[in-house]
Residue, then its C-alpha position, 0 to 999 in steps of 0.5 A: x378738141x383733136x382726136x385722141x390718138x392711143x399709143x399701142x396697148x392702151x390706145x384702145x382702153x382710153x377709145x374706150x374710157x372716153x366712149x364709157x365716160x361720154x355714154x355716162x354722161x349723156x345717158x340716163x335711166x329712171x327706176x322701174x315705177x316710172x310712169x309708162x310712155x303710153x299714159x293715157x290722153x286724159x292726164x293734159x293736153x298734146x301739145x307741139x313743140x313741147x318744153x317745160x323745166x323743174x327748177x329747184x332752189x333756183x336751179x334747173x333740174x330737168x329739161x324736156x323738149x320734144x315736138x309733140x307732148x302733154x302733162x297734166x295737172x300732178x306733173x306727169x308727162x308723155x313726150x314724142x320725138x324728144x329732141x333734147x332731155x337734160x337731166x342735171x347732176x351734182x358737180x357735173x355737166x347734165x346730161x343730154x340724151x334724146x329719143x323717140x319717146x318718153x314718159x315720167x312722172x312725180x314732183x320737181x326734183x322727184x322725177x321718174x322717167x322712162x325715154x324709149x325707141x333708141x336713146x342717141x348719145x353724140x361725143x364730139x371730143x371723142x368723135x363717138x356716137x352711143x344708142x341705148x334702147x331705153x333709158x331710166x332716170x330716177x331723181x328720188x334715188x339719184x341714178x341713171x340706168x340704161x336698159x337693153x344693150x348698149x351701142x359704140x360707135x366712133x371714126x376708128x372704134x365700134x362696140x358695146x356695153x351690157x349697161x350703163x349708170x349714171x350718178x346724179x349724186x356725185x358717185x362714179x359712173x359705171x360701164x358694164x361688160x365693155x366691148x370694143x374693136x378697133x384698127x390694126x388689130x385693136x381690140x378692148x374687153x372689161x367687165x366693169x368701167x368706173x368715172x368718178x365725177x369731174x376726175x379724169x381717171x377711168x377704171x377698168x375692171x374684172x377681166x381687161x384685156x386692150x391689144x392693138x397694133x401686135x401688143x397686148x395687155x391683160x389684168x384685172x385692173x387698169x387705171x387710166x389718167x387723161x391729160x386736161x386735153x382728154x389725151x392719155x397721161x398713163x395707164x397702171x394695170x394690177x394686180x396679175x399683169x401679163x402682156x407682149x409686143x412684136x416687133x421689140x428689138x426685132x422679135x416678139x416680147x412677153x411680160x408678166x408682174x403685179x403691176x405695170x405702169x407706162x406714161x405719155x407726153x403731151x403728143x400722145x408718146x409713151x415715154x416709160x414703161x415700169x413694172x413691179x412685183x415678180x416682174x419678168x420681160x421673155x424675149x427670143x435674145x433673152x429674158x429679164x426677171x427682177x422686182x422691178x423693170x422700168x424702160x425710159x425712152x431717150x429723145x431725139x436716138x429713139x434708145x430705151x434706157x432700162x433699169x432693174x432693181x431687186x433679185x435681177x436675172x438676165x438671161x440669153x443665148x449664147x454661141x454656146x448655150x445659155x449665158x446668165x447674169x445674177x445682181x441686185x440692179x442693172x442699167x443698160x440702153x436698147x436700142x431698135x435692133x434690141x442691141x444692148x449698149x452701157x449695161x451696168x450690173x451691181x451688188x453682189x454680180x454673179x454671171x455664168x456662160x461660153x465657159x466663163x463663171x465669174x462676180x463682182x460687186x459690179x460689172x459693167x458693159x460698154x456694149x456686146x458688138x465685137x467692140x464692146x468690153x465687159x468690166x468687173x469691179x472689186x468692192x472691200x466685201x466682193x473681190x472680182x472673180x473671173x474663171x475661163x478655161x484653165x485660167x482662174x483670176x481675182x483681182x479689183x478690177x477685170x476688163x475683157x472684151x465681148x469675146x474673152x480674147x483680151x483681158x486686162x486684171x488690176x490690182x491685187x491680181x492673184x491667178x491659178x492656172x489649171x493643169x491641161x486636160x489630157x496631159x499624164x503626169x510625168x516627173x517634173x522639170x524644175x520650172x514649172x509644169x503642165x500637169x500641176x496648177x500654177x499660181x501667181x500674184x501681181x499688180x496687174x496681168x493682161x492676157x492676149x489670145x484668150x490665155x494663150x499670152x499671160x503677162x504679169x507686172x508689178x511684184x510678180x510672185x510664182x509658185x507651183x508646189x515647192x517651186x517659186x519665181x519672183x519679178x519685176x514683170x512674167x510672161x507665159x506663152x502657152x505656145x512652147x511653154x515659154x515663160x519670160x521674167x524680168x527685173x530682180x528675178x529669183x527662182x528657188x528650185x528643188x536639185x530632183x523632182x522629188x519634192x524638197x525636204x530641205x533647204x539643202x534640196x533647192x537650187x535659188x537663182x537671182x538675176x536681171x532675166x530669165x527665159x525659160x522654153x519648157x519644149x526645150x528644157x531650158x532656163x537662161x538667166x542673164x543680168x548679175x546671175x547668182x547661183x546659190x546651194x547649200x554647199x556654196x555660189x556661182x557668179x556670171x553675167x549669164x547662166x544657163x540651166x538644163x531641165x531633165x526630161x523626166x529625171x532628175x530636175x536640174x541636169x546641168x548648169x552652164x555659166x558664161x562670159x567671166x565665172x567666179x565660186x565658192x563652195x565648202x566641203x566638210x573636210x576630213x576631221x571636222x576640218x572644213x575647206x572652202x574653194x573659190x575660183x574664177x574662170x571665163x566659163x563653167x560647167x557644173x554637172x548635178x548628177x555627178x556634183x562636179x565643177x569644171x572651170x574653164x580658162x579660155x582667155x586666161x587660165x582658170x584658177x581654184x583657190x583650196x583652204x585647208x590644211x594643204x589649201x594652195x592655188x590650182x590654175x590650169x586651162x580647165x579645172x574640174x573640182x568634185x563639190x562633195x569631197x573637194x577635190x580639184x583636178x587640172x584636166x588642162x595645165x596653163x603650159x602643157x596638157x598634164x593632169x595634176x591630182x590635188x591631195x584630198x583635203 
């Protein structure tokens, strides 16, 4: 058989088994009333070259060679120089011991025996040597004791044990208080050692503690399975399990459980690793904590796949303090360097760090290199969360890179994002401010340059307080609070930042466009522009509406490119009278609530019901909305003002 060759932390524990296994198969010790070595000359003759066998029932039970002995009359028996002692055993090869000396006595099958002066033990398969200074074999009660300390030695591995039993029934072997050193560092301690008969599973007990090579194992219990070859199949440690290894994804790694298990191939590889019950693996990257931790490695990449599972913590450094990840299991692959690559988290996903908070039903990471992008996924219980800075996202599914500098939502997208610290609250502008939360909902949103570009598309609805937008697809962009919105767009604005009592209160604009530059105080609306307030509408290609700068919201609204109203006043007497017009371009002031229409390529017309309701034209016409009067500032032919009488 080859050399055995022991993969790390349990290269020494199988040296070990297989050195206790041998000494308990090639030593024996016999019971305390064994006839002495020094019986007197007159119990047989001396003989050299001395053999004799017990055969019991047709089987051999004992054999003795030696160069010099005697025996007499009662089979007892003094021996010299014993060349080779074989004691048979029930189930098992016999064992093979010599020694300087021996003495036993009693019937076939009922012997007692005492071999003293360095009992030799020689284990070819796992190239060891043993020496046991004296060795008792008892056949009435079936065991083997060695007496006095007893001595490993192999090629690569030396120590020793306290004692070693044999059973000749059928009963396990036992090593006492084993002891062994071996290369880089190896090193193997336990307080008992078990070997069933014809099983290749040993049993280490009490106090095991195996290190070699920088790892190191310690438990109370290990149970090793030898392969048929005698080569190591696996190892299984409880029940308070701790251990740690250098040079694991460059640095030094800890792990405690309940159990620890790790399995090798046939060329004496360890292919797995798990560990069970309050596992916990403490790396300087970081530390794992679950119920469960199992490690598999992937031929030919030399990558680990890990997998944990039950109350999963995942915790490490981040550039700015720690980052932490909660779920119920996780996947991902390692590699040497410790990079983590293919990570995937799932049930009820909880994680927290570099000022992000977030949760999903499962999340999932392509790899933590700049490349690498981090998913979150919604299920019907769990919708995907994710907070950064002043933005707050929920939606089925979130994708961002490593960074945080790009990040794609989808599906039911709802977003807040949160006043900026810092800014003191003034009296708002119409659109949207910065000292008050805004919030939207969507189809998807794709943030770009971590927040400072948000674009929403697909039913998009905004809204802050008592404002709202609706579109097709929004844009925000931080830098000059610019906020763009496209296809059916509808904005519904209170006439003062004073919050809105009634409907009568807001400004509502539908059109094909809008971009609104808050820096600038500005909203210009393009595409089938519509205009509506309680008193009326206006209809133009394009509007353009100017923000207050701390007063009231709207200041005034410009209308271009062909300009037709309608508006209504009360009128005296209960009478209402309506006012509708057209123009290539208007003016309407907000504060004043006057509309001057202006005729720069024809002139401009008004058309008044009423009792005294007519047809006004002139070049610019100015009419006051609230008692419906209507002045020609500029005539079609002169430049006369023509007062209309009040309607």
């Amino acid at each position: 058989m080859s050399r055995i060759r022991l993969f790390r932390i349990v290269i020494p524990i199988v040296l070990l088994l297989f050195v206790a296994a041998v000494a308990l198969t090639l030593r024996s010790r016999p019971p305390r009333g064994a006839a002495g070595a020094d019986a007197s000359a007159d119990q047989g003759s001396r003989m050299e070259g001395f053999r004799f066998s017990d055969f019991v029932q047709g089987r051999r039970r004992l054999l003795v060679q030696a160069k010099v002995g005697r025996v007499d009359d009662q089979g007892a028996f003094e021996v010299d120089e014993v060349e080779r002692f074989e004691v048979d055993r029930e189930d098992q090869s016999p064992l093979l011991l010599t020694a300087t000396r021996g003495a036993g006595s009693g019937a076939q099958g009922k012997r007692v025996v005492r071999l003293e002066g360095g009992v030799t033990l020689r284990d070819d398969d796992a190239d060891l040597d043993l020496d046991i200074p004296t060795v008792e074999i008892d056949q009435v009660n079936g065991v083997v004791r060695s007496l006095g300390a007893v001595r490993l030695k192999g090629q690569a591995w030396t120590g020793g044990a306290d004692a070693v039993v044999y059973s000749l029934k059928g009963a396990p072997t036992e090593v006492a208080s084993l002891s062994l050193d071996g290369p880089d560092g190896g090193h193997l301690t336990a307080h008992r050692v078990l070997i069933p008969p014809g099983s290749r599973t040993l049993t280490l007990l009490g106090d095991v503690d195996a290190s070699q090579g920088g790892m190191s194992l310690r438990a109370d219990s290990v149970v090793l399975q030898r392969r048929p070859d005698g080569r190591l199949e696996s190892v299984t440690a409880t029940p308070a399990v701790t251990g740690s290894a250098s040079g694991l994804g460059g640095g030094l790694a800890g792990f405690v459980a309940r159990e620890f298990r790790a399995l090798w191939d046939e060329n004496g590889k360890i292919v797995a690793v798990s560990m069970s019950g309050a596992a916990k693996v403490q790396h300087e990257r970081g530390a794992l904590a679950a119920d469960r931790i199992e490690a598999h490695a992937l031929e030919p990449s030399g990558t680990i796949a890990v997998a944990a599972s039950g109350q999963v913590v995942a915790s490490g450094p981040a550039q700015h303090g720690n980052a932490q990840l909660k779920s119920e299991t996780l996947h991902a692959s390692l590699d040497a360097k410790g990079v983590v690559s293919d990570g995937l988290a799932t049930g009820d996903v909880r994680f927290e760090g570099e000022g992000t908070v977030g949760e999903a039903a499962e999340a999932r990471v392509t790899s933590l290199d700049p490349s690498g992008t981090v998913t979150l996924r919604a299920s019907p219980e769990i919708r995907a969360r994710l907070a950064n800075g002043r933005i707050r996202i929920v939606a089925d599914t979130i994708v961002s890179d490593v960074k945080g500098a790009k990040l794609v939502a989808d599906g039911r997208v709802e977003a807040t994002l949160l006043p900026a610290s810092g800014i003191q609250p003034v009296r708002a502008s119409p659109m949207f401010a910065a000292t008050e939360a805004v919030h939207f909902v969507s189809t998807s949103l794709e943030s770009q340059n971590a927040g400072a570009r948000l674009l929403f598309r697909g039913d998009v609805r905004g809204w802050q307080g008592d404002r709202t937008l609706s579109a097709d697809e929004v844009e925000l962009v931080q830098e000059g609070e610019v906020l763009i919105a496209t296809g059916h767009v509808a904005t519904r604005m209170p006439r003062q930042s004073a919050r809105a009592a009634t409907e009568a209160d807001f400004v509502q604009v539908g059109a094909e466009k809008l971009a609104y530059r808050g820096k600038a105080h500005t909203a210009e609306y393009e595409g089938g522009v519509r205009v509506r307030q309680a008193e009326g509408w206006l209809q133009a290609p394009r509007v353009l509406a100017t923000l207050a700068e701390g007063g009231p919201g709207l200041r005034e609204i410009q209308a271009v490119e062909g300009v037709r109203f309608e508006y209504r006043t009360p009128g005296d007497r209960g009478v209402p009278s309506t006012a509708t017009g057209e123009g290539d371009r208007a003016i309407y002031d907000t504060v004043a609530r006057v509309l001057r229409v202006f005729g720069d390529k024809g002139p401009a017309t008004v058309r008044s019901t009423g009792p005294k309701g007519g047809i006004t034209v002139g070049r610019v016409l100015r009419y006051e909305v609230d008692s419906g009067a209507l002045e020609v500032e500029s005539g079609a032919r002169d430049r006369s003002t023509i007062q209309t009488p009040k309607n």
